[in-house]
C-alpha positions as a printed NumPy array, in Angstrom:
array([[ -6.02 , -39.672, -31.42 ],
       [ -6.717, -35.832, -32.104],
       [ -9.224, -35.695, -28.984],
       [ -7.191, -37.648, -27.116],
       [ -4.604, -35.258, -27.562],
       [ -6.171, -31.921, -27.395],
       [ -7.876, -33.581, -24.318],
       [ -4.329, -34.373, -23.147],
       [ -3.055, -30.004, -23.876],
       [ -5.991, -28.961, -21.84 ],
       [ -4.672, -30.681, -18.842],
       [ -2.079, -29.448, -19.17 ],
       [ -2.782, -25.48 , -19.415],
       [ -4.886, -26.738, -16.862],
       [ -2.168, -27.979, -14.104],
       [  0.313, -25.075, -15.627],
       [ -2.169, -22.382, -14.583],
       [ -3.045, -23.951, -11.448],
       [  0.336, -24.029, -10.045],
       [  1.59 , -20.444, -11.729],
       [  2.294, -17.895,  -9.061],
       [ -0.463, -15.941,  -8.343],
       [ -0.572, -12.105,  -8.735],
       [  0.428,  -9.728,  -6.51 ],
       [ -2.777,  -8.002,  -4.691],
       [ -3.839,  -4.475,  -5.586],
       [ -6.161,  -2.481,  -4.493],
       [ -7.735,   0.6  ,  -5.555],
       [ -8.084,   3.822,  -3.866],
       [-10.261,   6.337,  -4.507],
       [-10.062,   9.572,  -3.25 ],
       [-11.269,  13.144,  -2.975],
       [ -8.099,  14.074,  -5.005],
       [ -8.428,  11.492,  -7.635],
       [ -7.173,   7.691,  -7.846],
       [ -4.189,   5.583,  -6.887],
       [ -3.691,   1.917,  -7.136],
       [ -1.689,   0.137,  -4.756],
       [  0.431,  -3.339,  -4.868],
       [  0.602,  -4.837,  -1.259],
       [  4.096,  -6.563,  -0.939],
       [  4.229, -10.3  ,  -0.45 ],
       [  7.552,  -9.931,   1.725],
       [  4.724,  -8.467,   5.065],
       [  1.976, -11.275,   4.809],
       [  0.557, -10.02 ,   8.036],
       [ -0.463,  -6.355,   7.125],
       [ -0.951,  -7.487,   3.496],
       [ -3.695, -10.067,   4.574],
       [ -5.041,  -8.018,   7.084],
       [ -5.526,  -4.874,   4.938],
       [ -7.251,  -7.049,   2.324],
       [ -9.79 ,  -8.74 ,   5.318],
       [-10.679,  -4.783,   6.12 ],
       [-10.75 ,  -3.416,   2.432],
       [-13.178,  -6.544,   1.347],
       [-14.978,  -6.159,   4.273],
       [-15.793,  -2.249,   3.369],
       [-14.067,  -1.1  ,   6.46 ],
       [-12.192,   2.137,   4.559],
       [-15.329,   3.255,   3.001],
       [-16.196,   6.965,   3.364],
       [-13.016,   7.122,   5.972],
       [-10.889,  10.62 ,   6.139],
       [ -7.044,  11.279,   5.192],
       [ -7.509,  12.922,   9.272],
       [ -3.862,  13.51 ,   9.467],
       [ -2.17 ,  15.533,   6.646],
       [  1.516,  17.184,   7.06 ],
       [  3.097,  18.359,   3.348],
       [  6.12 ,  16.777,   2.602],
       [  5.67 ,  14.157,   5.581],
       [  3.056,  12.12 ,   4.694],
       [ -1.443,  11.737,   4.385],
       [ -2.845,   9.539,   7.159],
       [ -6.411,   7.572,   7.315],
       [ -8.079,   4.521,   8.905],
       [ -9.443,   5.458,  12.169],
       [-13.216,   4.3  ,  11.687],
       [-14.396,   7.574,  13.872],
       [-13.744,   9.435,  10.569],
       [-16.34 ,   8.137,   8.856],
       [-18.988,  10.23 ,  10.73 ],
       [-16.708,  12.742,  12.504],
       [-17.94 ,  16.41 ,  12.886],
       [-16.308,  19.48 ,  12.086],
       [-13.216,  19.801,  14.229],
       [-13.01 ,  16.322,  16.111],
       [-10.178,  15.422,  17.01 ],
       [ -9.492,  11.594,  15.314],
       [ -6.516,   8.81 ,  15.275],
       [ -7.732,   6.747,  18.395],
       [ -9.725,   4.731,  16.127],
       [ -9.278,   1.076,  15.011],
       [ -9.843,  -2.518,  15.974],
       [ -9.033,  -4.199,  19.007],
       [ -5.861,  -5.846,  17.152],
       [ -2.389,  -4.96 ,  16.274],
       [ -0.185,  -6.842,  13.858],
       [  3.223,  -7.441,  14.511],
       [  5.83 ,  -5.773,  13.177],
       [  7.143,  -6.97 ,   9.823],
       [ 10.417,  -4.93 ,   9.498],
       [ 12.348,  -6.09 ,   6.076],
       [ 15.956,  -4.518,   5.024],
       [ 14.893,  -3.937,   1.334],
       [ 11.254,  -2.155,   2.511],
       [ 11.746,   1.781,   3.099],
       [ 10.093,   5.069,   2.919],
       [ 10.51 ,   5.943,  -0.108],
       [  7.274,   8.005,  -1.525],
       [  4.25 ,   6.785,  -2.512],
       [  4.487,   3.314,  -0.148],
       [  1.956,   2.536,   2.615],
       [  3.248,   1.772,   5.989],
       [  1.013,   1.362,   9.012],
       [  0.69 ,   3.734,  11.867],
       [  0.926,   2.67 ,  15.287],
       [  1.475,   4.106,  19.264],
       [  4.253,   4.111,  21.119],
       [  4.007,   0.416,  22.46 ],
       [  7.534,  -1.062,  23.241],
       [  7.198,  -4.131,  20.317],
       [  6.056,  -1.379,  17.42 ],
       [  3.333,  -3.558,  16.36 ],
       [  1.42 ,  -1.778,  13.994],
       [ -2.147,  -0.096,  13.977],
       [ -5.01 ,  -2.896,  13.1  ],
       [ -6.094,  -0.422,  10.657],
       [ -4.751,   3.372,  10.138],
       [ -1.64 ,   3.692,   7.734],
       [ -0.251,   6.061,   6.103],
       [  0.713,   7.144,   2.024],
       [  4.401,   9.177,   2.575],
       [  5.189,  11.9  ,   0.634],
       [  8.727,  12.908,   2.279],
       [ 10.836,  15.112,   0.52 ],
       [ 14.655,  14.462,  -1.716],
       [ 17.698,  14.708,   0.22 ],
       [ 20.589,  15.338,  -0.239],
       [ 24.548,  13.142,   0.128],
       [ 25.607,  15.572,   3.735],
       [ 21.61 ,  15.529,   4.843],
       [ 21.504,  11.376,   4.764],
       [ 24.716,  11.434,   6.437],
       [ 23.687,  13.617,   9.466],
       [ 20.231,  12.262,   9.652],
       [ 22.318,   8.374,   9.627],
       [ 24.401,  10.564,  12.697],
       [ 21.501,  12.279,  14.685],
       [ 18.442,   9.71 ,  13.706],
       [ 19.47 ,   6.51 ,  12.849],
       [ 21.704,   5.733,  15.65 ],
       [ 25.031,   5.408,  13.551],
       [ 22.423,   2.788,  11.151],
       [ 23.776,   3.276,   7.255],
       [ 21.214,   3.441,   4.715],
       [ 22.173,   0.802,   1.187],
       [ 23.289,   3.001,  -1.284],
       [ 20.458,   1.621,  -3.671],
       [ 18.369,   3.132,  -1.122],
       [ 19.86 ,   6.757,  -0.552],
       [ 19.949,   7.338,  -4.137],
       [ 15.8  ,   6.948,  -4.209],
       [ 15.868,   9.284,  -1.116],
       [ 17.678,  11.588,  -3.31 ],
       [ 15.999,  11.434,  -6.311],
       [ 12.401,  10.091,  -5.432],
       [ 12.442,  11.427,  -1.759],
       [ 10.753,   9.784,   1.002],
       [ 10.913,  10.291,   5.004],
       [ 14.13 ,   7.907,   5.705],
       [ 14.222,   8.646,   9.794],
       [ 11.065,   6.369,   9.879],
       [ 12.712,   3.126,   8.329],
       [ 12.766,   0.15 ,  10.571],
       [ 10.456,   1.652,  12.857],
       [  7.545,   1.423,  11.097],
       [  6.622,  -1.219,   9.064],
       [  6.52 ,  -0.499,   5.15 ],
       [  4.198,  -3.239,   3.074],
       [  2.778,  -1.654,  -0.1  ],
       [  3.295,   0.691,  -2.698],
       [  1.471,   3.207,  -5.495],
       [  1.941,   1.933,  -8.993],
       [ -0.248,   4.681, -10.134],
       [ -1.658,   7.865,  -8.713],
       [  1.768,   9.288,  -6.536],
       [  0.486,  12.458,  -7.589],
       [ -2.633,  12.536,  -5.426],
       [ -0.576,  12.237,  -2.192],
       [  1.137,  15.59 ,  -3.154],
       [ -2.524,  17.053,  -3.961],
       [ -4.439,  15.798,  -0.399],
       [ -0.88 ,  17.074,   1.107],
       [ -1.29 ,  20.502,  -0.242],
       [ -4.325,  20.896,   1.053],
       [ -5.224,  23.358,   4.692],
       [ -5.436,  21.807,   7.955],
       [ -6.129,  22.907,  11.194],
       [ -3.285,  23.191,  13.974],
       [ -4.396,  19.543,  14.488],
       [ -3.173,  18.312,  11.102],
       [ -6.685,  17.335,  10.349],
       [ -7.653,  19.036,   6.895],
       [-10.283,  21.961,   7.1  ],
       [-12.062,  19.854,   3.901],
       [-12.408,  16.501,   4.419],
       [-10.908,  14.142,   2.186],
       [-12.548,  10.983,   1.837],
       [-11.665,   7.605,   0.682],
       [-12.909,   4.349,  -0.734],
       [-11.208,   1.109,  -1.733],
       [-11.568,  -1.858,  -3.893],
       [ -9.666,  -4.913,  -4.773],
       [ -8.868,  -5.885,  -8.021],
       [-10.12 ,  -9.206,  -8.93 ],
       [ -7.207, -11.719,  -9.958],
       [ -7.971, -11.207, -13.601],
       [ -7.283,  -7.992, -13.08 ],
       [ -4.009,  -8.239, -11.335],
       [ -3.085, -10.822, -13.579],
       [ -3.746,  -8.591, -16.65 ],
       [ -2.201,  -5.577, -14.867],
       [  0.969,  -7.573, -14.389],
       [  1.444,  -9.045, -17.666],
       [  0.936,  -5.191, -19.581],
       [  3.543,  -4.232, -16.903],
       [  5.714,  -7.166, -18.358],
       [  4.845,  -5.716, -21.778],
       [  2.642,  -8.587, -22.644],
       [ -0.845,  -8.116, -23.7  ],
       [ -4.088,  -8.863, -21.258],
       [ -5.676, -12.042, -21.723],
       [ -9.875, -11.649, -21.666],
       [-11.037, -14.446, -23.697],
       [-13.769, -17.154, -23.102],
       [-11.3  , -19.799, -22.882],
       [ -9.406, -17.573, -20.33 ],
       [-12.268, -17.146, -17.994],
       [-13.448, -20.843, -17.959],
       [ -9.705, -21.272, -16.81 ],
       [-10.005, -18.886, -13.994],
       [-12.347, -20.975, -12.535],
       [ -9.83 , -23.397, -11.715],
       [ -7.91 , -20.841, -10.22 ],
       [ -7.185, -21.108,  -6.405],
       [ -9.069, -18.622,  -3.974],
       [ -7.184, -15.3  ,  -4.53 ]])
């Protein structure tokens, strides 16, 4: 009766874990600067799956930040970087995709979130690969208000929202225009250090600043999630056989 019923428990852990929502994806970034982690949102499936193909696949590796403007934002993702020489001009770069755009009312620029880059093409589908980490700056009640006037075409920014802009900052003019689907949990400090750095009349800093990325596994994220919940991480034996029941994350 005992096995039958510890038998019966493990079942269900088993079916409770299979059908718990997974974790949010992170990825780590590691640059010249130092580290950041980002969480891709869930609400821009597109970008979020296709930045995880290119960051599994190695595709950021030894890339540059090639576009750097303090108090605007740190650009990177145009594979010419990789091997570029001194003074090249970069941001053609990229595969021969965009995404759609994924434009969501309660995704703006405040700082530290990704968004993607893109051209000027009419549909504002995004960049297969180059993005962008903002820094922005704060502004203030009478700045939002003209920049709503002269920017926005008469568009009003939530109020949840313009109090981040003025407390947090970020680089408002750009919401709904460009599509916003991740953001630092860690490491907003090393956009402000890449962004301090010297660049040439090009924006493209006069030291190169590299990057590399790696995804978290899902023990990870899980773990990561559950100390941000103020739970502890789980690492035991028992845990790990259970991840291997775990749908492909």
């Amino acid at each position: 009766m005992i096995k039958k019923t510890l038998v019966l428990l493990t079942f269900i852990v088993l079916a409770a874990s299979l059908h718990a929502a997974p974790p949010h994806k992170y990825v780590r970034i590691i640059t010249t600067k130092g580290e950041c982690l980002l969480k891709l949102y869930d609400e821009t499936p597109l970008h979020r799956d296709n930045f995880v193909k290119l960051v599994r696949a190695g595709y950021y590796q030894d890339l540059l930040f090639h576009r750097v403007i303090q108090h605007f934002m740190i650009q990177g993702g145009d594979p010419n970087s990789r091997f570029a020489a001194e003074k090249q001009r970069l941001g053609e770069g990229g595969p021969d995709y965009t995404i759609p755009a994924e434009f969501r009312d309660s995704l703006f620029h405040k700082k530290g979130v990704i968004a993607a880059a893109r051209d000027d093409n009419p549909e504002k589908a995004s960049s297969g690969s180059q993005f962008y980490l903002v820094q922005g700056r704060t502004f203030t009640d009478r700045g939002l208000d003209s920049l709503e006037q002269l920017r926005l075409g008469g568009r009003k920014i939530p109020p949840s929202q313009r109090e981040v802009y003025k407390t947090l900052g970020g680089t408002p003019h750009l919401d709904q225009s460009y599509t916003v689907f991740g953001e630092l949990v860690t490491g907003v400090e090393v956009i402000d250090s890449i962004a301090a750095t010297k660049t040439d009349r090009y924006d493209r800093p006069l030291e190169d600043q590299r990057m590399n990325m790696v995804m978290l596994t899902r023990r990870e994220a899980i773990n990561l999630e559950r100390e941000q919940a103020g739970e502890k991480p789980r690492n035991t034996i028992f845990t790990k056989f259970m991840d291997l029941f775990k749908p492909k994350y």
